[in-house]
ZANUTOR-756859 format. One record per residue (C-alpha): x, y, z. Coordinates in Angstrom, 2 decimals, always signed. Each point is the difference from the previous one (the first is absolute). Last residue first. Example, Ala and Ser with C-alpha at 12.3 -4.5 7.8 and 13.67 -1.06 7.14 Angstrom:
% residues 2
PT       xx       yy       zz
PT   +13.67    -1.06    +7.14
PT    -1.37    -3.44    +0.66
END
This chain:
% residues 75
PT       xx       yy       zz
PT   +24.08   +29.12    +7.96
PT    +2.09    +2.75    +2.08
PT    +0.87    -2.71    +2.94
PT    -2.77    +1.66    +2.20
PT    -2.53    -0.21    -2.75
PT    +0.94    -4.02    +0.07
PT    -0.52    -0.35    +3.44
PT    -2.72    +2.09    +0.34
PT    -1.57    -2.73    -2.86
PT    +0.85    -3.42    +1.96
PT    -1.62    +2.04    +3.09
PT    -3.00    +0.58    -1.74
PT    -0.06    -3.57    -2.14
PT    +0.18    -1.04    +3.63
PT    -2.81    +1.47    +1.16
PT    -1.72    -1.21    -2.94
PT    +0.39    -3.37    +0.59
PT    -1.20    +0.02    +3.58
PT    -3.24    +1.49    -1.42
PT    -0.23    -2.61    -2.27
PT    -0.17    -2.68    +2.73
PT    +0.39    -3.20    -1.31
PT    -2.44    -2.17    -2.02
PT    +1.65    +0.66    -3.30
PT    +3.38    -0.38    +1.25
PT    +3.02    +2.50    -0.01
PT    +1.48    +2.11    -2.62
PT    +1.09    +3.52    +0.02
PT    +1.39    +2.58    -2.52
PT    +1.63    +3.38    -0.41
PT    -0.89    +3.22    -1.86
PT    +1.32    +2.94    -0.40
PT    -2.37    +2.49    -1.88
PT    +1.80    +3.19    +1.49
PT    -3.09    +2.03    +1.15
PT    -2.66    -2.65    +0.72
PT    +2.80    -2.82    +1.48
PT    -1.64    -3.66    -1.54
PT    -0.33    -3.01    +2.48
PT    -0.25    -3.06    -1.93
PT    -2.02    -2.98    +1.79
PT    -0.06    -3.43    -1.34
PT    -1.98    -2.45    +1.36
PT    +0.39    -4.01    -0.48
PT    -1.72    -2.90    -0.10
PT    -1.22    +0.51    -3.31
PT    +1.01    +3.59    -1.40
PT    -1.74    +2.49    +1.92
PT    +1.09    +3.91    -0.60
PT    -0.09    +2.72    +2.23
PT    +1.65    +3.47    -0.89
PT    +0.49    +2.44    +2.51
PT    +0.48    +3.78    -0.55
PT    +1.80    +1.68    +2.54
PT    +0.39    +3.59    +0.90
PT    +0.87    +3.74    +0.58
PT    +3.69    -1.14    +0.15
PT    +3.22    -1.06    +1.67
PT    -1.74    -1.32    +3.35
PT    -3.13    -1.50    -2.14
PT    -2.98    +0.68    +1.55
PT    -2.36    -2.88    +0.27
PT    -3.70    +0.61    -0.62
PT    +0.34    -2.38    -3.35
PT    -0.90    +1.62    -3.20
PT    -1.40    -2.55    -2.09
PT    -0.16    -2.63    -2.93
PT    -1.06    -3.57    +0.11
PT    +1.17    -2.69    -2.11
PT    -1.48    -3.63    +0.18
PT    +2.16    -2.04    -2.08
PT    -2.60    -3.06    -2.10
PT    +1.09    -3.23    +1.29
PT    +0.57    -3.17    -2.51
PT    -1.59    -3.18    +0.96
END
């Protein structure tokens, strides 16, 4: 059985320490999700994955962090 990515779109509440922002991307695929947390002003992005029946919220805390990191660095 083949599974159809879910994708939703949206402006999570989070403030970004380098920015005004974060966008996060969620996207199923099987047994998995993959979260890609997206900086509003400098479109840096990094990526997640963890299980399908995990937490997702979890998941995007630690896109955050994952992407701080990476502003911090200079991309």
């Amino acid at each position: 059985m083949r599974t159809i990515p879910i994708i939703e779109y949206g402006l999570n509440g989070m403030q970004n320490q380098k920015s005004g922002g974060t966008y996060f991307e969620h996207l199923r695929l099987g047994n998995y999700y993959k979260i890609v947390a997206i900086d509003a002003n400098t479109g840096v992005e990094v990526t997640v994955m963890g299980p399908a029946n995990g937490n997702i919220k979890r998941l995007e805390d630690i896109a955050l962090r994952k992407l701080n990191m990476r502003l911090e660095k200079g991309h």
